[in-house]
C-alpha positions, 0 to 999 in steps of 0.5 A: 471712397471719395466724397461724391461716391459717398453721397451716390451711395446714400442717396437710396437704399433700394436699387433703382430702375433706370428703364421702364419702371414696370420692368421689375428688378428680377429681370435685369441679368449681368451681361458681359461684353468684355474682350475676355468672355470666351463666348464672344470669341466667334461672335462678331459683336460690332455687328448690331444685329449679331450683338442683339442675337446674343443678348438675346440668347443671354436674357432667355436663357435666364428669364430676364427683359434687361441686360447689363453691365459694362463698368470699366470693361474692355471690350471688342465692341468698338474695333471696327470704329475708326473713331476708337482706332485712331493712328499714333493715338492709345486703343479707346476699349476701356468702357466708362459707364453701364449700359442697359440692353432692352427694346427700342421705345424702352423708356429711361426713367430719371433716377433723382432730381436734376434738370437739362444742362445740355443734348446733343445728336452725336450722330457719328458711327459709334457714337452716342446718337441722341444725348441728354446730360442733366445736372444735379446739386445735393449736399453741396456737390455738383455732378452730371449723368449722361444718357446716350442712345435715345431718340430723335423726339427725346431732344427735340423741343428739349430746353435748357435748363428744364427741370426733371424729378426722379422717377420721371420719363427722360426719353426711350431708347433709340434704334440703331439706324438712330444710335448709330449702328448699336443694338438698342441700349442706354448708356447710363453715366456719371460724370464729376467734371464735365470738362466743358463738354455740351452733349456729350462727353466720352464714354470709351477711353484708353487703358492709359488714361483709365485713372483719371477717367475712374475718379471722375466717372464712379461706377453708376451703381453706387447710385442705382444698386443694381449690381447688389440687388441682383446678387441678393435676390 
């Protein structure tokens, strides 16, 4: 364990709610998108609206109003996006942070001190749609969480620089004609070293290129502990 997945893991023993805070923990269920879970084999969830029809199978089947998962799987999702496919270039199917599957106008709650370091629509098919990157600084430590898939409003007027207090509203969750063609859902990650990115950042890699984008994009629940709530309650 390295030193920033050390202090995610300090910074709260309790799990945090990253979506509306009246959304009790109970009501987040696992969700698995991988390319290995034999259910989604006739399902064709590059389809959004084939995608949201099993989500919603998933969080009735077992009571809940919050899907998600999605660290380090491998996924079918972005096969038919030119931009993950690309010629002579490794298959980016590898997924980077955790996603949190719930109603668009959901709103995404901040879960510790940061402020704006930047936004951005990346509005290309596939992509993040409207994004918010925030910084944060504790113990001596700089690093970054990026929330993709919100609405148009959540950047408009936003500055940087502008400071947020955890527990407060970031943004809601965008539709898909706003996030670009995905079933409404947060991209929640966290990210040591920006790279110079503005807005954005990846959030797919390749197989290949896994190693170095593991070390500097921990697994999110270090920090939320969803995953441990969940498989105690």
């Amino acid at each position: 364990m390295n030193e920033l997945e050390r202090l995610l893991l300090s910074y709260s023993e309790q799990p945090i709610c990253i979506l509306d805070s009246t959304i009790s923990i109970d009501k987040y269920i696992p969700l698995d998108l991988s390319k290995d879970n034999k259910e989604l084999v006739d399902v064709d969830i590059t389809n959004h609206i084939t995608c949201q029809s099993y989500i919603d199978k998933v969080l009735q089947k077992e009571n809940g109003q919050i899907a998600y998962g999605g660290y380090l799987e491998e996924r079918n999702l972005y096969s038919d996006k030119v931009g993950f496919t690309p010629l002579n270039k490794p298959k980016r199917n590898t997924h980077l942070g955790t996603d949190f599957w719930c109603k668009a106008g959901t709103k995404v709650i901040v879960p510790l001190d940061g402020k704006v370091h930047s936004f951005k629509n990346n509005s290309s098919i596939g992509d993040y749609g409207p994004t918010i990157v925030l910084e944060h600084f504790f113990n001596n430590i700089t690093f970054y969480t990026l929330y993709g898939h919100l609405t148009l409003d959540a950047i408009s007027g936003l500055v940087k620089g502008k400071s947020f207090s955890a527990g407060d509203t970031l943004a809601k969750l965008g539709t898909p004609d706003i996030n670009v063609n995905y079933a409404p859902h947060l991209h929640f990650q966290i990210i040591k070293d920006l790279e110079g990115n503005e807005g954005d950042y990846p959030g797919v890699c390749a197989k290949e290129d896994l190693p170095f984008y593991k070390a500097n994009c921990p697994d999110p629940d270090f920090l939320l502990k969803v995953t441990q709530a969940v498989k105690f309650r």
